[in-house]
C-alpha positions, 0 to 999 in steps of 0.5 A, spaced: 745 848 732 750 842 731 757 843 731 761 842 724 762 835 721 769 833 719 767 830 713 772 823 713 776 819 717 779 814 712 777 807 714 773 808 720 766 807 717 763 801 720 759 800 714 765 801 709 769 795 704 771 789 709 776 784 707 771 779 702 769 772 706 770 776 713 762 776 717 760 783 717 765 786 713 760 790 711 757 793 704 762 790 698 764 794 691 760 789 688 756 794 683 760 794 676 761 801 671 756 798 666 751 796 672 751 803 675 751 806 668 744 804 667 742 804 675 743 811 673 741 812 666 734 807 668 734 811 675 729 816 672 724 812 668 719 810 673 712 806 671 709 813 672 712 815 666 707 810 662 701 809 666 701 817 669 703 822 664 696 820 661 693 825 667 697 829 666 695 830 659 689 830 659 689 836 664 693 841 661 694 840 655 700 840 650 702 844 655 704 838 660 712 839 656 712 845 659 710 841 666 714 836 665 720 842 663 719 845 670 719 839 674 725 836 670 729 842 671 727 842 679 730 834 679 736 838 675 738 842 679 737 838 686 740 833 683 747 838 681 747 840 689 746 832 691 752 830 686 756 836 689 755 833 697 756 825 694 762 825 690 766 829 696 763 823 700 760 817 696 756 813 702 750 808 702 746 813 707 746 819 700 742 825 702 739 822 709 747 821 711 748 829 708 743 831 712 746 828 718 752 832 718 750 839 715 744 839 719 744 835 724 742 827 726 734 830 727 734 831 720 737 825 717 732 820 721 728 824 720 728 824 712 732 817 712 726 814 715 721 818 711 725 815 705 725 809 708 717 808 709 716 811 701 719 805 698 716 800 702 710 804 700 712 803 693 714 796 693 707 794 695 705 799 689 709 796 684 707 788 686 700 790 686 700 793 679 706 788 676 701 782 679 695 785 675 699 784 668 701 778 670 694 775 672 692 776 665 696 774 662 697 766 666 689 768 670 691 761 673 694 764 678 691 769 683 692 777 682 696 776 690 700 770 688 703 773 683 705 778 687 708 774 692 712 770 687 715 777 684 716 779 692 719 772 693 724 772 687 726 780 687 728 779 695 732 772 693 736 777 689 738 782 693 739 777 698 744 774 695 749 779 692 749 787 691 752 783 685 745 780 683 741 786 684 746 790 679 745 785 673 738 784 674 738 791 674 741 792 669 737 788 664 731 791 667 733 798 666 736 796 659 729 794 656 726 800 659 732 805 655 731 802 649 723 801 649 724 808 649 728 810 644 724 806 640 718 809 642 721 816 641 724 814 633 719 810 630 714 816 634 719 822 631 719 819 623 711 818 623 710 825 625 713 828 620 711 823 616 717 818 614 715 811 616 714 807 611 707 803 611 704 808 616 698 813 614 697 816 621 692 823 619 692 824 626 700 826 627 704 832 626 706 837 629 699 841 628 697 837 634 701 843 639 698 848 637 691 845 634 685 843 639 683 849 643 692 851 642 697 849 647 694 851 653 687 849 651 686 849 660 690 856 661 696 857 664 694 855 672 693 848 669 701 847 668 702 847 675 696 842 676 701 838 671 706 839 676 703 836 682 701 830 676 708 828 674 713 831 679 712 824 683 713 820 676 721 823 677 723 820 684 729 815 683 734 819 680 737 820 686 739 811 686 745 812 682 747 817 688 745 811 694 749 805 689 755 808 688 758 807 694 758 800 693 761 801 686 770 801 685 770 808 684 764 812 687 766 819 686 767 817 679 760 814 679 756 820 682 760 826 677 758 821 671 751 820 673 751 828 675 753 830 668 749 825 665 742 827 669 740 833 664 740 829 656 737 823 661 731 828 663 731 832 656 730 825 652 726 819 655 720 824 659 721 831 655 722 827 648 717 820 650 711 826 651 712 831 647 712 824 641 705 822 644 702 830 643 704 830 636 701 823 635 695 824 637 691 830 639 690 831 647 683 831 647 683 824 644 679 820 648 684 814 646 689 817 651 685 817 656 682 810 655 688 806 654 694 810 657 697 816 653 703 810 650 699 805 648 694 809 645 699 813 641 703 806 638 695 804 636 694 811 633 701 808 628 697 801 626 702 797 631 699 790 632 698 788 640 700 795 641 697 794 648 700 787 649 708 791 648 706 796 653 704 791 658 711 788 657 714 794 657 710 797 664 711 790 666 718 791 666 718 798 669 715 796 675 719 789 676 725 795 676 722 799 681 720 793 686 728 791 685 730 799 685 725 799 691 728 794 695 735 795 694 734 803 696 729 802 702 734 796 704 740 801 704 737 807 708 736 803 713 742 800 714 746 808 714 741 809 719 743 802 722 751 804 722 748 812 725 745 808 731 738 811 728 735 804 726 737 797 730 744 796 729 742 788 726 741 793 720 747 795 719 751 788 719 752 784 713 753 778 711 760 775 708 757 778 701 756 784 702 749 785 703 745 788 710 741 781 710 737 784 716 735 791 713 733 788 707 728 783 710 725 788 715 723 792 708 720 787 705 716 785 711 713 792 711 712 791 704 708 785 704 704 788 710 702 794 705 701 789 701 696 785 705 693 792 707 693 793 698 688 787 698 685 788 705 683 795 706 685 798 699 680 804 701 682 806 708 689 803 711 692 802 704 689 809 701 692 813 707 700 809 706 700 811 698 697 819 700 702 819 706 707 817 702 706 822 696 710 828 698 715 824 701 720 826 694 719 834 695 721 833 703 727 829 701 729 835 695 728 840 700 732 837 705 738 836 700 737 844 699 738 846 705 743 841 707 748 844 700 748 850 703 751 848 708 755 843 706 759 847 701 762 851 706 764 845 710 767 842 704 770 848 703 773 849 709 776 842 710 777 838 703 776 842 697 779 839 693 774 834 693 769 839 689 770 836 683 762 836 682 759 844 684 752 847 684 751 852 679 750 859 681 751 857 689 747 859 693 742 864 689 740 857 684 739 853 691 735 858 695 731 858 689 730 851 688 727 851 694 724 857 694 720 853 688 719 846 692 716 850 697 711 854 692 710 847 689 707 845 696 703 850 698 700 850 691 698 842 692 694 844 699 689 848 694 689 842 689 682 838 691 680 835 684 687 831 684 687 830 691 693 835 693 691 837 698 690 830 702 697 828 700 701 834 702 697 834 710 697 826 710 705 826 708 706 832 714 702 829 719 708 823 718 713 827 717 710 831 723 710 824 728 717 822 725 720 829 726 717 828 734 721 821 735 727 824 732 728 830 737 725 825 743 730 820 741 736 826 741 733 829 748 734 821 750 741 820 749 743 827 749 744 829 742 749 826 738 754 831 734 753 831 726 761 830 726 760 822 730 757 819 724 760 814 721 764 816 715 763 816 708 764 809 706 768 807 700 772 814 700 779 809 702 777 806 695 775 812 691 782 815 694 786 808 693 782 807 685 784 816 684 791 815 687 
């Protein structure tokens, strides 16, 4: 066991606000209250939401609001217990950095790492599908040369200011958020039938309940739901990595906290719930075309389809831009705890780790490579090892809130401003249902569950052993040696 962390020492971080213009001077409160606001919001609208939840549908039924319930529930509560930790300790590290001091740097390495390797995963991922849309509509430039150009672009952005990737952000996730709620009034009137102009027999709510009843698959088929979605929901926890680079990040992380059950109600719950009133769950439509596409059909909206790729289009470019900047960011916390090369955590008179983020973006481009090359064997085992990531990291934060609560107690608690509920019933038994849903997924063979768990634990395996063969080389590094939460002088200067 590690000894106890302190949690900060005011302007020892390496990695914290540095005096602009100066090289090196680490990362920069660049990100504005409007950028994070909508990182924040944004954050949990994935593409998997609009590609993947037809799936899902498909499986259980109406039922799929209930899967989608309990796995928003989870993200809930998971993300209650992160907010606690980040706003006590704003840091660009965010759970890995958590882990580190409540647990011990065995376990920041290790679920740093593991976070690290699951958005240069998801880059490759994203670029592949945003390519496929783009080759169709301009075929004139190969599928790969789209996805390099979107590569290229998105990496300048991030590379030059923390700034820029904010705006862009910004726009992307702003388009997503109003597609949604576009989606979701123009969907709700033409179910309960008061759009004008439309003459949908299809919808209403008699579609819940109608076609085998709601959970036409039975009972079991909502946790086959879970293991569909739950991976849909990774990104909420963004807001919680850019705060630190934000004027007031403790302000940041309470705000993106508090907001996270309306974000999680609204765009998954209330998007899904309008697509199973609109159409039955059996149309074989959903299927066919995705769950959304299908649904603005059913309504007689013309290139319903041509919408949706845009809006997909513009998910994924939110994803890759969110994905660069998380991957990038992870490896310089590791970088400032000595758990990566130390070029990762240097900076460049902006702001940005210049270092980290071309080393994430070349393994990205190789996984791309891999996409194009070996899209059966070596893509196929990086998309499958990769694919439980999410659940290690909530584990992770829930072990690593047992803990810190009572450290915050002990020496700062006043910096509690954000608290679990029920602490620490509601947190063991989080874990107790991230466990379950573990487990459930090694006897799921029909959605290759099983596959994805073993693969991911054998990683998880490999990197745990290099974690504590590293830890035995240099003779173990105590929790409290990691570097302080960056951005507390300026959360404790903006407070005061």
């Amino acid at each position: 066991m590690t000894s106890q962390p302190t949690l900060n020492k005011t302007g020892n971080d390496p990695g914290g606000p540095g005096e602009p213009g100066a090289e090196g001077s680490g990362l920069q409160a660049g990100l504005k209250n409007r950028h994070l606001s909508m990182i924040a919001i944004g954050g949990v609208i994935g593409a998997g939401l609009f590609v993947g939840s037809s799936s899902g549908i498909a499986t259980a039924g109406p039922g799929i609001l209930l899967s989608y319930a309990l796995v928003g529930t989870l993200v809930v509560l998971v993300m209650r217990m992160l907010g606690e930790m980040s706003a006590a300790n704003p840091t660009s590290g965010s759970f890995s950095a958590h882990a580190d001091r409540a647990l011990g740097s065995w376990a920041g390495f290790s679920i740093g790492w593991l976070y690290w390797f699951f958005w240069v995963v998801v880059l490759a991922v994203e670029a592949t599908a945003g390519a496929v849309i783009l080759e169709g509509w301009i075929p004139a430039v190969p599928q790969w040369g789209w996805a390099l150009i979107v590569m290229v672009v998105l990496t300048a952005t991030n590379l030059v200011s923390v700034g820029s990737y904010g705006e862009f952000e910004f726009w992307f996730a702003g388009i997503k958020v109003v597609a949604i709620a576009a989606f979701i009034v123009i969907g709700g009137l033409a179910v309960f039938g008061l759009l004008p102009g439309v003459d949908s027999e299809q919808a209403g709510l008699s579609n819940l309940t109608e076609h085998g009843g709601f959970l036409p698959n039975g009972a079991g088929a909502i946790l086959t739901g879970v293991l569909l979605v739950v991976f849909s929901f990774m990104g909420s926890e963004i807001a919680t990595l850019a705060a630190g680079e934000s004027e007031n990040p403790r302000q940041a992380v309470t705000k993106a906290t508090n907001s996270i059950i309306w974000r999680v109600a609204v765009f998954y719950l209330g998007s899904i719930a309008v697509v199973v009133c609109l159409l039955p769950w059996d149309s074989k439509a959903i299927t066919k075309d995705g769950s959304y596409v299908a649904a603005l059909d059913s309504l007689g909206i013309a290139h319903a389809g041509q919408i949706m790729n845009f809006i997909v289009l513009t998910s994924v470019l939110s994803c890759l831009n969110s994905g660069l900047y998380t991957a990038s960011r992870m490896a310089f916390s590791l970088g400032q705890r000595g758990d990566a090369p130390k070029a990762f955590a240097r900076t460049t008179s902006n702001g940005v780790p210049r270092t980290a983020i071309l080393a994430s973006v070349a393994f990205g481009f190789v996984a791309v490579f891999f996409n194009y090359k070996f899209p059966d064997s070596v893509f196929l085992f990086l998309v499958n090892s990769s694919g439980a990531v999410a659940l290690f990291v909530w584990l992770v934060i829930c072990f690593s809130q047992l803990r810190m609560r009572k450290i915050i107690k002990a020496e700062a608690p006043e910096k509690l401003v954000v608290k679990m509920w029920l602490y620490p019933y509601l947190t063991w038994a989080t874990a107790a249902l991230i466990v379950f849903i573990l487990g459930y997924m090694l006897t799921d063979t029909e959605h290759d569950g099983r596959q994805t768990i073993l693969l991911s634990l054998l990683v998880a395996a490999v990197v745990l052993v290099i974690a504590f063969v590293k830890k035995g080389l240099r003779g173990g590094r105590p929790a409290a040696d990691a570097p302080q939460a960056q951005g507390e002088e300026r959360s404790e200067v903006s407070a005061g």
